[in-house]
KOLPA-518264 format. One record per atom (N, C-alpha, C): residue in one letter; atom name; x, y, z. Coordinates in steps of 0.05 Angstrom, whole numbers, plus 5000, padded with zeros to 4 digits. Layout:
# residues N
+------+------+------+------+------+
| resn | name |    u |    v |    w |
+------+------+------+------+------+
|    a |   CA |    X |    Y |    Z |
...
+------+------+------+------+------+
//
This chain:
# residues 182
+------+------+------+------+------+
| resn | name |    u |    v |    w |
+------+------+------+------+------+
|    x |    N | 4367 | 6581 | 8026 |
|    x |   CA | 4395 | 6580 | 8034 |
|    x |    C | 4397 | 6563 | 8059 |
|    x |    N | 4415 | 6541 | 8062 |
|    x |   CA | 4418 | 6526 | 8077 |
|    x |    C | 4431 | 6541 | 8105 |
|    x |    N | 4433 | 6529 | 8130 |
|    x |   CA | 4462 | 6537 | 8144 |
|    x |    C | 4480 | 6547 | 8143 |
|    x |    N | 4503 | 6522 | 8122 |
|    x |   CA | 4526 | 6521 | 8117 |
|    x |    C | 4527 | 6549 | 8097 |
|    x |    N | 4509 | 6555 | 8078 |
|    x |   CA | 4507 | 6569 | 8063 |
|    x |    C | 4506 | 6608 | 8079 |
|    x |    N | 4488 | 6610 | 8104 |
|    x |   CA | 4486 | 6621 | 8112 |
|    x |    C | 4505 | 6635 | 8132 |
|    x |    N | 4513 | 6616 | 8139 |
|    x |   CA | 4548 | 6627 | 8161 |
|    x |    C | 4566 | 6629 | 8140 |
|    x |    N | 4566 | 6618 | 8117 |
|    x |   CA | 4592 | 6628 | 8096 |
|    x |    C | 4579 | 6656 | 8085 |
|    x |    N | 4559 | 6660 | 8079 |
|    x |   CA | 4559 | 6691 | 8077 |
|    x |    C | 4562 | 6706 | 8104 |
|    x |    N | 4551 | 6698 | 8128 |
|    x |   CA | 4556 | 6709 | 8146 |
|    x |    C | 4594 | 6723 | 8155 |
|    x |    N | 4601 | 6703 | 8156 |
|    x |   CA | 4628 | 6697 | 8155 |
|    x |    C | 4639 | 6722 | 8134 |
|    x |    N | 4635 | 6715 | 8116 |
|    x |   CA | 4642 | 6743 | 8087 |
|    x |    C | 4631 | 6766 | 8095 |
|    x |    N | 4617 | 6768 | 8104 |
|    x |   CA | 4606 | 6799 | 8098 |
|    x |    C | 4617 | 6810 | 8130 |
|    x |    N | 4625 | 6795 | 8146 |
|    x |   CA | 4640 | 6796 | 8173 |
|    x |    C | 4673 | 6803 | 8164 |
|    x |    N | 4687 | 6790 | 8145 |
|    x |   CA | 4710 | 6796 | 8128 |
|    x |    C | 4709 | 6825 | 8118 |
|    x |    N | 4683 | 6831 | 8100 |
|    x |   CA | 4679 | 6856 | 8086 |
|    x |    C | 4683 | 6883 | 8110 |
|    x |    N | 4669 | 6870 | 8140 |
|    x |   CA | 4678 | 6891 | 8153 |
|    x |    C | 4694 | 6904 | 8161 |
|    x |    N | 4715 | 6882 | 8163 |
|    x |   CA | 4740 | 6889 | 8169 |
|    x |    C | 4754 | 6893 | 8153 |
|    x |    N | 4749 | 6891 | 8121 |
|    x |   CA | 4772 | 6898 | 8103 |
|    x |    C | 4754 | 6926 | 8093 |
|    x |    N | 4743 | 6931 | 8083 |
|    x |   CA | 4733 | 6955 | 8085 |
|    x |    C | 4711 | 6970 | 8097 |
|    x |    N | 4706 | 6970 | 8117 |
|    x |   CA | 4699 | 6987 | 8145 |
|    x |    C | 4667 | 6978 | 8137 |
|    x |    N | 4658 | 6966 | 8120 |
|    x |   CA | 4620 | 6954 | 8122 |
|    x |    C | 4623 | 6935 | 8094 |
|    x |    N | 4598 | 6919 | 8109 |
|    x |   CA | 4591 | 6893 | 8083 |
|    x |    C | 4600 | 6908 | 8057 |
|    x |    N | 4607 | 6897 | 8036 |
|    x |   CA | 4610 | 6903 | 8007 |
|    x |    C | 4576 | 6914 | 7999 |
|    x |    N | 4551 | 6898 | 8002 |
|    x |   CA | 4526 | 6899 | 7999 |
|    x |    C | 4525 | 6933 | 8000 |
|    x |    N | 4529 | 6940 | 8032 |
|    x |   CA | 4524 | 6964 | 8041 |
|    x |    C | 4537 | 6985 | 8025 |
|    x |    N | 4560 | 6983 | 8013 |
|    x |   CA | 4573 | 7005 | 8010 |
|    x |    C | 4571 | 7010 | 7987 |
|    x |    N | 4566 | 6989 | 7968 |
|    x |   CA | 4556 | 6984 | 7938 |
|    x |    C | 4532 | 7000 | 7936 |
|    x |    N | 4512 | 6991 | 7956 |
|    x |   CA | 4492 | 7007 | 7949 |
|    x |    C | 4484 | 7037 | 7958 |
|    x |    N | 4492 | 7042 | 7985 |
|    x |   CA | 4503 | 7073 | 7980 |
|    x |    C | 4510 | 7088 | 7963 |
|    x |    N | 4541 | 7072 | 7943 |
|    x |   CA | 4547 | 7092 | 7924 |
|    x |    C | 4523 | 7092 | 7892 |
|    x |    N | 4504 | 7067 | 7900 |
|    x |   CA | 4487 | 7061 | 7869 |
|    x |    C | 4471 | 7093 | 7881 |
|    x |    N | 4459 | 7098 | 7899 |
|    x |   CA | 4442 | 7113 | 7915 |
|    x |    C | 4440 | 7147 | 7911 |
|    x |    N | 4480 | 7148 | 7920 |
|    x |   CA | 4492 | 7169 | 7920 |
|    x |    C | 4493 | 7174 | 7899 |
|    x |    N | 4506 | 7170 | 7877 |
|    x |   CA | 4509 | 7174 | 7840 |
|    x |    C | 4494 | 7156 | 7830 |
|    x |    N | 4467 | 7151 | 7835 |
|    x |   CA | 4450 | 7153 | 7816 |
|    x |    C | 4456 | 7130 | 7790 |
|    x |    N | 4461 | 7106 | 7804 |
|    x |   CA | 4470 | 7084 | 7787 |
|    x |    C | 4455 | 7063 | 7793 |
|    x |    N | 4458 | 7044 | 7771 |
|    x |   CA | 4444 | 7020 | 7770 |
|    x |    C | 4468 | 6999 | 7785 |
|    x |    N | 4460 | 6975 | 7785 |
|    x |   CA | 4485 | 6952 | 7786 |
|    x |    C | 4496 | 6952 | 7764 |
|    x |    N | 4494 | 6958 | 7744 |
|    x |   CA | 4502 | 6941 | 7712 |
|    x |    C | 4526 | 6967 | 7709 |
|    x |    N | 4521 | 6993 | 7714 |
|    x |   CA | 4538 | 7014 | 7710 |
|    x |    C | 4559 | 7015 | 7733 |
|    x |    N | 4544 | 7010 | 7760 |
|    x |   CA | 4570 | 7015 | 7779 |
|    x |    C | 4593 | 6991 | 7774 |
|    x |    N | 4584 | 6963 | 7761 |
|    x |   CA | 4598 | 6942 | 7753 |
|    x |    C | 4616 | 6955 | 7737 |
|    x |    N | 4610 | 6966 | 7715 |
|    x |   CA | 4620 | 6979 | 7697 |
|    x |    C | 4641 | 6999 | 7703 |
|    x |    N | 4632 | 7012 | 7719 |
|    x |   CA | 4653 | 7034 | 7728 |
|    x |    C | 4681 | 7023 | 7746 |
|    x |    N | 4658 | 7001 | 7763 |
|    x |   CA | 4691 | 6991 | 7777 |
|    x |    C | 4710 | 6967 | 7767 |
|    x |    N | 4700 | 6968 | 7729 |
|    x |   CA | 4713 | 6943 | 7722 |
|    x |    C | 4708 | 6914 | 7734 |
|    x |    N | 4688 | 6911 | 7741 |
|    x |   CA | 4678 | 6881 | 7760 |
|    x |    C | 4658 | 6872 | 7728 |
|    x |    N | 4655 | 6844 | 7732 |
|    x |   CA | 4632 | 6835 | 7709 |
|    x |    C | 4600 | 6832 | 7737 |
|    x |    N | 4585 | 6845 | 7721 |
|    x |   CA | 4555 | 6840 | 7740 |
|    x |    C | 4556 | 6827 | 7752 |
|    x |    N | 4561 | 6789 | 7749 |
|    x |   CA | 4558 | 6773 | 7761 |
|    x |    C | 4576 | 6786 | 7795 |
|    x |    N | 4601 | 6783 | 7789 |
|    x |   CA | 4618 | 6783 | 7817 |
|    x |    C | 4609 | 6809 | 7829 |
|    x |    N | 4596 | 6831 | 7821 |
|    x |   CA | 4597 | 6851 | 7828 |
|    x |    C | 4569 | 6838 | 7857 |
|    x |    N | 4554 | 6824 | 7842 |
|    x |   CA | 4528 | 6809 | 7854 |
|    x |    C | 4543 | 6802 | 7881 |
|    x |    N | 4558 | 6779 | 7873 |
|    x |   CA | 4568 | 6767 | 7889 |
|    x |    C | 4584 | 6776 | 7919 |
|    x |    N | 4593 | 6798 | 7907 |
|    x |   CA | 4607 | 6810 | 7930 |
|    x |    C | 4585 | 6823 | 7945 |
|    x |    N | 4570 | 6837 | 7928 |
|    x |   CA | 4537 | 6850 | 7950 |
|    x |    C | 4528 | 6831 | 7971 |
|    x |    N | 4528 | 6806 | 7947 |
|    x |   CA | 4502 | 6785 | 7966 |
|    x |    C | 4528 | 6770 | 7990 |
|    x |    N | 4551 | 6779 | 7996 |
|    x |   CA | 4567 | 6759 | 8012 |
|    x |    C | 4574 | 6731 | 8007 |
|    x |    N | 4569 | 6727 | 7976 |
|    x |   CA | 4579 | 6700 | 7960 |
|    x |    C | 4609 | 6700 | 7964 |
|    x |    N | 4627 | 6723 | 7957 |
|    x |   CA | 4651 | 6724 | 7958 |
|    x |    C | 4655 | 6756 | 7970 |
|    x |    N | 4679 | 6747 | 7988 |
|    x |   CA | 4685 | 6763 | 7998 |
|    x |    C | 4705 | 6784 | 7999 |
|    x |    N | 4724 | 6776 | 7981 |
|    x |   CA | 4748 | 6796 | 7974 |
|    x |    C | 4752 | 6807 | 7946 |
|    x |    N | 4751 | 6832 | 7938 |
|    x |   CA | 4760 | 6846 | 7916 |
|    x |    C | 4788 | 6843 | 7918 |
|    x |    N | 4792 | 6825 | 7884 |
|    x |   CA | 4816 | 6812 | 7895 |
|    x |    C | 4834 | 6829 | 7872 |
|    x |    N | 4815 | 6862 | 7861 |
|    x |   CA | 4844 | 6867 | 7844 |
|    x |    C | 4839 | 6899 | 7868 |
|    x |    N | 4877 | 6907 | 7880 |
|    x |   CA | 4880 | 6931 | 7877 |
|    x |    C | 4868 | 6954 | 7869 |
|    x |    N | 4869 | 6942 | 7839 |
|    x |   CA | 4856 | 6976 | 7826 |
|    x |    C | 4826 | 6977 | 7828 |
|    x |    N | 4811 | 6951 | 7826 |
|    x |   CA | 4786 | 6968 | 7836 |
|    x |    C | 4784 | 6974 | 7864 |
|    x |    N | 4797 | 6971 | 7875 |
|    x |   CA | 4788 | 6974 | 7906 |
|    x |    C | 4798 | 7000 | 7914 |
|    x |    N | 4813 | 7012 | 7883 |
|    x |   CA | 4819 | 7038 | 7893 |
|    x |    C | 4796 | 7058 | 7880 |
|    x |    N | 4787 | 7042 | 7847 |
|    x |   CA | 4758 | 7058 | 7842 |
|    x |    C | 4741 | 7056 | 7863 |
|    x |    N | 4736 | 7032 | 7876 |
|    x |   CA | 4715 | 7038 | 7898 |
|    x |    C | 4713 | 7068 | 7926 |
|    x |    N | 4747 | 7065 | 7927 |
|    x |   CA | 4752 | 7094 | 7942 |
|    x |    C | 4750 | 7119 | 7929 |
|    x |    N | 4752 | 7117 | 7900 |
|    x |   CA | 4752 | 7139 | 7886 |
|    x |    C | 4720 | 7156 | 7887 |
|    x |    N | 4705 | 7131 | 7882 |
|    x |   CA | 4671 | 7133 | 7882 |
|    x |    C | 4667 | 7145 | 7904 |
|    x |    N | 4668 | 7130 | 7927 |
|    x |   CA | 4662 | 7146 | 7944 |
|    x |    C | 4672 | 7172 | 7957 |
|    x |    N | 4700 | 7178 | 7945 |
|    x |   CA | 4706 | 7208 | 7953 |
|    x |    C | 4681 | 7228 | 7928 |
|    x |    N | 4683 | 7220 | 7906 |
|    x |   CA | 4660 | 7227 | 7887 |
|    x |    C | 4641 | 7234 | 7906 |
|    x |    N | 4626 | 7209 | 7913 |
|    x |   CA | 4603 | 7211 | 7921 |
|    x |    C | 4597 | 7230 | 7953 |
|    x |    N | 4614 | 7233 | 7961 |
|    x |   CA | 4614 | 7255 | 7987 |
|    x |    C | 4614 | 7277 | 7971 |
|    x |    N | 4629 | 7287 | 7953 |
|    x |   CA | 4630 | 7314 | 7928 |
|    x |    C | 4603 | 7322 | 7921 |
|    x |    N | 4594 | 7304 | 7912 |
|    x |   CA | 4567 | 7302 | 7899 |
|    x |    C | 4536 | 7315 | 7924 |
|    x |    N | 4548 | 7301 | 7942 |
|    x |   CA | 4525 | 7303 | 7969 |
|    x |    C | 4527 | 7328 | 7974 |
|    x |    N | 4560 | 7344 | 7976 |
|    x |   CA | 4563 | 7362 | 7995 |
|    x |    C | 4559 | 7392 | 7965 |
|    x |    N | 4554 | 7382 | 7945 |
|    x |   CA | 4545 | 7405 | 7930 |
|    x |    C | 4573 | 7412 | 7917 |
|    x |    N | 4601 | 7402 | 7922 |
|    x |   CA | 4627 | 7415 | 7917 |
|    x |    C | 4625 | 7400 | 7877 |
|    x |    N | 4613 | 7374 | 7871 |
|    x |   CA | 4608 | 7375 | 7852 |
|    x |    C | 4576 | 7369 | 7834 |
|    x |    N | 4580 | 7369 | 7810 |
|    x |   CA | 4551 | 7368 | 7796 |
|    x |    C | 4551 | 7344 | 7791 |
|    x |    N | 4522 | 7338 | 7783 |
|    x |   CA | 4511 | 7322 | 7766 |
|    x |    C | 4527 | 7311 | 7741 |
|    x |    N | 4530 | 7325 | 7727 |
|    x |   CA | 4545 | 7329 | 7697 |
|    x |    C | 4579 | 7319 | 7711 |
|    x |    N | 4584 | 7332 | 7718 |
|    x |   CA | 4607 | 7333 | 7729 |
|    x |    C | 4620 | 7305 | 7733 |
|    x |    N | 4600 | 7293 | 7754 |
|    x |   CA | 4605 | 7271 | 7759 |
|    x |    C | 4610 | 7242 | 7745 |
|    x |    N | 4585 | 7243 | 7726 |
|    x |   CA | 4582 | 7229 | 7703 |
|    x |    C | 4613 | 7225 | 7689 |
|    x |    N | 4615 | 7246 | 7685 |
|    x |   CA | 4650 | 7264 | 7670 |
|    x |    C | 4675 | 7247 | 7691 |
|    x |    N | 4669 | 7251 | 7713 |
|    x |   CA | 4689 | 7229 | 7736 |
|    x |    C | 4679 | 7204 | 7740 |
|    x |    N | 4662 | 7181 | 7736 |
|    x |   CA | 4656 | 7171 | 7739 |
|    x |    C | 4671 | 7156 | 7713 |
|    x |    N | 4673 | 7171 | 7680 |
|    x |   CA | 4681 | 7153 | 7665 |
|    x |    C | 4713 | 7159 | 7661 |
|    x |    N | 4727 | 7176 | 7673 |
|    x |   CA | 4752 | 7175 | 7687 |
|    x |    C | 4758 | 7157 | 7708 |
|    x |    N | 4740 | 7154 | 7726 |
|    x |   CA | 4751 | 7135 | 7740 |
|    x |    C | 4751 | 7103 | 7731 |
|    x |    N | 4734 | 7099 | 7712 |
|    x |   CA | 4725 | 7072 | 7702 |
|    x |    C | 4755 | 7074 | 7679 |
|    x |    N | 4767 | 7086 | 7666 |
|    x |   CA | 4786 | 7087 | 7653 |
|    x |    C | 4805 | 7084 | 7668 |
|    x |    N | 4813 | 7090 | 7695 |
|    x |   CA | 4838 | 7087 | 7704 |
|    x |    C | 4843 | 7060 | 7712 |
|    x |    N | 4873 | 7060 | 7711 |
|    x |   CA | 4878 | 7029 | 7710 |
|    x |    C | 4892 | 7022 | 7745 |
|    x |    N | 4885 | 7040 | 7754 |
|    x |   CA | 4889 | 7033 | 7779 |
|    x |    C | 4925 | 7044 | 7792 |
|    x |    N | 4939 | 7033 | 7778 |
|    x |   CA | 4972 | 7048 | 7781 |
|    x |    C | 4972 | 7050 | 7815 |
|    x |    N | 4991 | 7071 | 7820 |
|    x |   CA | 4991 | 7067 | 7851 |
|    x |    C | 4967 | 7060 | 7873 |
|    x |    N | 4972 | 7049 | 7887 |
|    x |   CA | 4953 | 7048 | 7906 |
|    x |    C | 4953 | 7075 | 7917 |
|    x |    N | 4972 | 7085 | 7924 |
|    x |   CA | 4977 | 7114 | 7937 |
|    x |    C | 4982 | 7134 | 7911 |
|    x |    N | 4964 | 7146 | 7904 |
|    x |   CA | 4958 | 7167 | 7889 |
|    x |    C | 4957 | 7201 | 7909 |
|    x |    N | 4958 | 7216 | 7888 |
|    x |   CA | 4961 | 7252 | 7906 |
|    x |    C | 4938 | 7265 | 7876 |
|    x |    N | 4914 | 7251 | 7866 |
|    x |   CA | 4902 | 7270 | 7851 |
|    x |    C | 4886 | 7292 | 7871 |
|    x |    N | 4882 | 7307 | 7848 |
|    x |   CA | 4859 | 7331 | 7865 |
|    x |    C | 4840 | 7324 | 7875 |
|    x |    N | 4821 | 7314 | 7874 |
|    x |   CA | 4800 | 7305 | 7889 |
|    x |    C | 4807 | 7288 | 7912 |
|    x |    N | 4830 | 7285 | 7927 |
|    x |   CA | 4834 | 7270 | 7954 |
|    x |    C | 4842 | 7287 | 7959 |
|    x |    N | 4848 | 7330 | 7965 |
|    x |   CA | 4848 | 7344 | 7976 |
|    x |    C | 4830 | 7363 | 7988 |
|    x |    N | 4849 | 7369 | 8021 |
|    x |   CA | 4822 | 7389 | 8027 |
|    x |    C | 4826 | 7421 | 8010 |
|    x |    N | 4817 | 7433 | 8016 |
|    x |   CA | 4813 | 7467 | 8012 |
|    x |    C | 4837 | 7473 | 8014 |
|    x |    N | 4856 | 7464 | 8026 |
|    x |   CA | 4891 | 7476 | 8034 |
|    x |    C | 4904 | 7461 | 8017 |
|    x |    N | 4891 | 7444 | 8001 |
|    x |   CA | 4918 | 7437 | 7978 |
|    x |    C | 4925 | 7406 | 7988 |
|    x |    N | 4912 | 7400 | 8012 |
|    x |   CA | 4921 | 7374 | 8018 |
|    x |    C | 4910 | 7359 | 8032 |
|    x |    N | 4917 | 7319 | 8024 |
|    x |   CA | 4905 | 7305 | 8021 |
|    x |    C | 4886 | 7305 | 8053 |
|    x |    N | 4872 | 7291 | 8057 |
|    x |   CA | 4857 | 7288 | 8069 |
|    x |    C | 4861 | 7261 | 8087 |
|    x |    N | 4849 | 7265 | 8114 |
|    x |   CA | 4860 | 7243 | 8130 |
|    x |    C | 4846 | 7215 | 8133 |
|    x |    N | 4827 | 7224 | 8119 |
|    x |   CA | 4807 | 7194 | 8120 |
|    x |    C | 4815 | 7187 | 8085 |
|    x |    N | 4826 | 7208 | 8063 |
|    x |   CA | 4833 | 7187 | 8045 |
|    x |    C | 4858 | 7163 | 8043 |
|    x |    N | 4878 | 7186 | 8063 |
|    x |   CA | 4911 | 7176 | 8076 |
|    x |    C | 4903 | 7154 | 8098 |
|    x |    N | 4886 | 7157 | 8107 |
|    x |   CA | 4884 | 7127 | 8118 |
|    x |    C | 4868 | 7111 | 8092 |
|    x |    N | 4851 | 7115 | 8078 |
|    x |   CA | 4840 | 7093 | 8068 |
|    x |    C | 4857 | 7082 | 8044 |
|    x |    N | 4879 | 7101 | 8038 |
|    x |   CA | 4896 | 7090 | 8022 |
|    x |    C | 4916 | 7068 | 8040 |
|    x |    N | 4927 | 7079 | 8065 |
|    x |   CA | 4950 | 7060 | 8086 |
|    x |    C | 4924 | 7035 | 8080 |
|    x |    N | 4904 | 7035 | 8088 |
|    x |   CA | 4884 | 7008 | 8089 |
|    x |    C | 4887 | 6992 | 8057 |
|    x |    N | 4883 | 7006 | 8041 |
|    x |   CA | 4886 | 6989 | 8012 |
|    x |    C | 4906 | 6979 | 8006 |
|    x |    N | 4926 | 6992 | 8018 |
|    x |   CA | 4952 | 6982 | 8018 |
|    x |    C | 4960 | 6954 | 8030 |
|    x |    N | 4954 | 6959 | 8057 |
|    x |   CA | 4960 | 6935 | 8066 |
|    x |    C | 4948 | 6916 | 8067 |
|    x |    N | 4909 | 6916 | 8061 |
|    x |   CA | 4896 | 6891 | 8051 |
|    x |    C | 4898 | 6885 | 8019 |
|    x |    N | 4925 | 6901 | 8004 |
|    x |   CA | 4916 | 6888 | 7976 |
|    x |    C | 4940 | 6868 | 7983 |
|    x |    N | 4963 | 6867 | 7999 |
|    x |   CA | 4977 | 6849 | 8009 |
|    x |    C | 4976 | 6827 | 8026 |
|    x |    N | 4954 | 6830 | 8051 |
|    x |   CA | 4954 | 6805 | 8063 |
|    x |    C | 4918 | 6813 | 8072 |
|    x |    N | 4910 | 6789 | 8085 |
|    x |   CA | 4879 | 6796 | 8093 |
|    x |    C | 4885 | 6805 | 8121 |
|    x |    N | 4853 | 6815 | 8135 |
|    x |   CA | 4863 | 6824 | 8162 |
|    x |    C | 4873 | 6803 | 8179 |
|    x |    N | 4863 | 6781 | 8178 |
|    x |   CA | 4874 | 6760 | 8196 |
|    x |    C | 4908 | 6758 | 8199 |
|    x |    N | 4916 | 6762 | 8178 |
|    x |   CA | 4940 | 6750 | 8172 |
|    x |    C | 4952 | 6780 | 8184 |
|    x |    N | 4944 | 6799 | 8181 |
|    x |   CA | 4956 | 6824 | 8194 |
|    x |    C | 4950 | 6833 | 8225 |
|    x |    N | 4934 | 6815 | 8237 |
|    x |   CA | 4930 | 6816 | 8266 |
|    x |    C | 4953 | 6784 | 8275 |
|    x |    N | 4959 | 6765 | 8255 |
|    x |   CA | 4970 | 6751 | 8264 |
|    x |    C | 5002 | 6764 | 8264 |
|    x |    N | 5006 | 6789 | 8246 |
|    x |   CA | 5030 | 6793 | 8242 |
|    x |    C | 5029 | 6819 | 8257 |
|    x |    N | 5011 | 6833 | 8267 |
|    x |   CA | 5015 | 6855 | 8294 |
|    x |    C | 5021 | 6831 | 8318 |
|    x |    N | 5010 | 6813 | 8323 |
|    x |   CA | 5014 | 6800 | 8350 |
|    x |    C | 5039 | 6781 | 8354 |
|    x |    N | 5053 | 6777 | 8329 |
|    x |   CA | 5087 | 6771 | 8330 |
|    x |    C | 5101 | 6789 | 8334 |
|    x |    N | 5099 | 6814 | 8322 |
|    x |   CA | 5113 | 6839 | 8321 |
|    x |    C | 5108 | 6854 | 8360 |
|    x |    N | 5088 | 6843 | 8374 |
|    x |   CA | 5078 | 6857 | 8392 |
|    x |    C | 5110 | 6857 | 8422 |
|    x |    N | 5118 | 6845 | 8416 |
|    x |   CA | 5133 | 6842 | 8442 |
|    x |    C | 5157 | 6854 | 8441 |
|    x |    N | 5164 | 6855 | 8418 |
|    x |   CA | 5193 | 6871 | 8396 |
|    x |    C | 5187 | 6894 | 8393 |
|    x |    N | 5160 | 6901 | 8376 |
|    x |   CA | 5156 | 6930 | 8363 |
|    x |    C | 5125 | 6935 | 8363 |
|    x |    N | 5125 | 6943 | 8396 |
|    x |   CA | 5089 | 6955 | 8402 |
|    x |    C | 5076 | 6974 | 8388 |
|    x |    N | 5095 | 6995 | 8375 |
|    x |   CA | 5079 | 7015 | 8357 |
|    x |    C | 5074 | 7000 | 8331 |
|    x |    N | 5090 | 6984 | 8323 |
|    x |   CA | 5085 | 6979 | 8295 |
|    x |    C | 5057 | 6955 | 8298 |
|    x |    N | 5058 | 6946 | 8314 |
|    x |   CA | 5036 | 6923 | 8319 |
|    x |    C | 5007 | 6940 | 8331 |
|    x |    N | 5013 | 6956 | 8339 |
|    x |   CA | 4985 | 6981 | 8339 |
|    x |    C | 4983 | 6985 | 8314 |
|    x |    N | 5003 | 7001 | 8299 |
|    x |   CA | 4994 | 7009 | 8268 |
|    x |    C | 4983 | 6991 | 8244 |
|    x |    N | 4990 | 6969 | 8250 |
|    x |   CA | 4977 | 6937 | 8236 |
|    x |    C | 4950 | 6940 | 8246 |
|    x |    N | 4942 | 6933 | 8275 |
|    x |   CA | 4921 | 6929 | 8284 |
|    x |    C | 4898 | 6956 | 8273 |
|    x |    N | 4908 | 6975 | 8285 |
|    x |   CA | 4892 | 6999 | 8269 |
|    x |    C | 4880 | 7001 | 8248 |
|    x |    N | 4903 | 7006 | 8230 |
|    x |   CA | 4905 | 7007 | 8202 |
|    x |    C | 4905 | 6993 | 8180 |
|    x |    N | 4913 | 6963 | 8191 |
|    x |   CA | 4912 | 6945 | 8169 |
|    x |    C | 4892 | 6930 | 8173 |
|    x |    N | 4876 | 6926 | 8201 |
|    x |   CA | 4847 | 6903 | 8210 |
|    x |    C | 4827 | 6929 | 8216 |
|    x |    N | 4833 | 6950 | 8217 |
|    x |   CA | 4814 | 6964 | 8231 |
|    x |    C | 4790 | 6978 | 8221 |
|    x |    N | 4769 | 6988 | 8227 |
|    x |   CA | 4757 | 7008 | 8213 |
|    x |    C | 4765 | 7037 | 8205 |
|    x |    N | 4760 | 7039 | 8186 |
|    x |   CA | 4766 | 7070 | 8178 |
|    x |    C | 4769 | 7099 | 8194 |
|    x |    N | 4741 | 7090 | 8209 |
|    x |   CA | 4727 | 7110 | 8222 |
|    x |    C | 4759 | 7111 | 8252 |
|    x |    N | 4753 | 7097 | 8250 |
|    x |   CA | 4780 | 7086 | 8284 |
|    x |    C | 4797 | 7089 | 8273 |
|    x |    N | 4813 | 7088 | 8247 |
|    x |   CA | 4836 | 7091 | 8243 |
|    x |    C | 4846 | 7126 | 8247 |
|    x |    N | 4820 | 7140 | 8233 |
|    x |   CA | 4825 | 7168 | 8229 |
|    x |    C | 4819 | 7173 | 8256 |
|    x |    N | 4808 | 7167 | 8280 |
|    x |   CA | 4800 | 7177 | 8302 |
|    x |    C | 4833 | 7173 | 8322 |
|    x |    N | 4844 | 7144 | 8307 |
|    x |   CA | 4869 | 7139 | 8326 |
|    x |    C | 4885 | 7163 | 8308 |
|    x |    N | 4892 | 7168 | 8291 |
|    x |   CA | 4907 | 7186 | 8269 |
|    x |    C | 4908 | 7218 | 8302 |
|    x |    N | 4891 | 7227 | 8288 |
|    x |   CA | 4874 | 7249 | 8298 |
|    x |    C | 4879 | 7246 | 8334 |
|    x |    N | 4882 | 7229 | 8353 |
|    x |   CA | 4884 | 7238 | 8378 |
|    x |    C | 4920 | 7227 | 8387 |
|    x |    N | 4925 | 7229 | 8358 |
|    x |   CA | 4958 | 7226 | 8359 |
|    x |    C | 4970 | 7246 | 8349 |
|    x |    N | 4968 | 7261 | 8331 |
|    x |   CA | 4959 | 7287 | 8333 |
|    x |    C | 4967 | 7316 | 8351 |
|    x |    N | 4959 | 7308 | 8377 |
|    x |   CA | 4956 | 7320 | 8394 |
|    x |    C | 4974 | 7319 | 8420 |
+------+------+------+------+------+
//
């Protein structure tokens, strides 16, 4: 791999961080890890063809450019915390895994059962990761730090909630959520 070749993946997988909180590589393979998948099946499950699924791992390309998988990808991984924390099985999963590969994506903001806690309700790192899908299936982060920093002099909260939520990490978004809160 040349240079030029090398800062354009660099570059991408620097994009992947900011649109969803780590490289595509990283989080792909987590969930192959977590549920017990190959590439050819997690392709499968998130409706991607092998090849791009590659591509997005290796930082060839950098944006999942449909909505609905990017909501199977959130789906997987609420799965895959289920799976870790013993709340689901083996079997089980398999069983959600080809539910989620059947869904066609529909709202970005969904209320199924598995994005709730124990009290019946949704959860704050899924309510942020949905506000996040939301607003990168509409613009990239750049373009949403360029549009918090117009909005900044007019409307400071809403240009925090761009910056947060629509460029931010996950982890920070639920931590800003959470000490607002209070």
């Amino acid at each position: 791999m040349d240079a030029a070749q090398q800062e354009a993946t660099a570059r991408a997988r620097e994009l992947q961080r900011n649109w969803y909180g780590e490289p595509l590589g990283a989080l792909f393979r987590k969930l192959i890890d977590d549920l017990g998948l190959n590439q050819a099946r997690l392709a499968g499950v998130l409706g991607l063809s092998a090849p791009m699924l590659s591509q997005l791992m290796s930082g060839q390309r950098a944006k999942i450019g449909n909505p609905a998988v990017v909501q199977r990808v959130q789906l997987l991984q609420d799965l895959a915390a289920q799976v870790a924390d013993g709340s689901v099985s083996a079997a089980e999963a398999t069983d959600r895994m080809d539910e989620i590969k059947k869904s066609q994506g529909g709202s970005v903001l969904s209320n199924t059962t598995h994005t709730t806690n124990s009290s019946g309700a949704p959860t704050v790192k899924r309510v942020v990761r949905e506000i996040q899908s939301l607003l990168r299936s509409v613009a990239a982060a750049g373009d949403i730090i360029d549009a918090a920093d117009t909005l900044a002099p007019t409307h400071p909260e809403l240009a925090e909630f761009l910056r947060v939520y629509g460029a931010g990490r996950t982890s920070d978004a639920v931590a800003h959520y959470q000490s607002h809160q209070n």
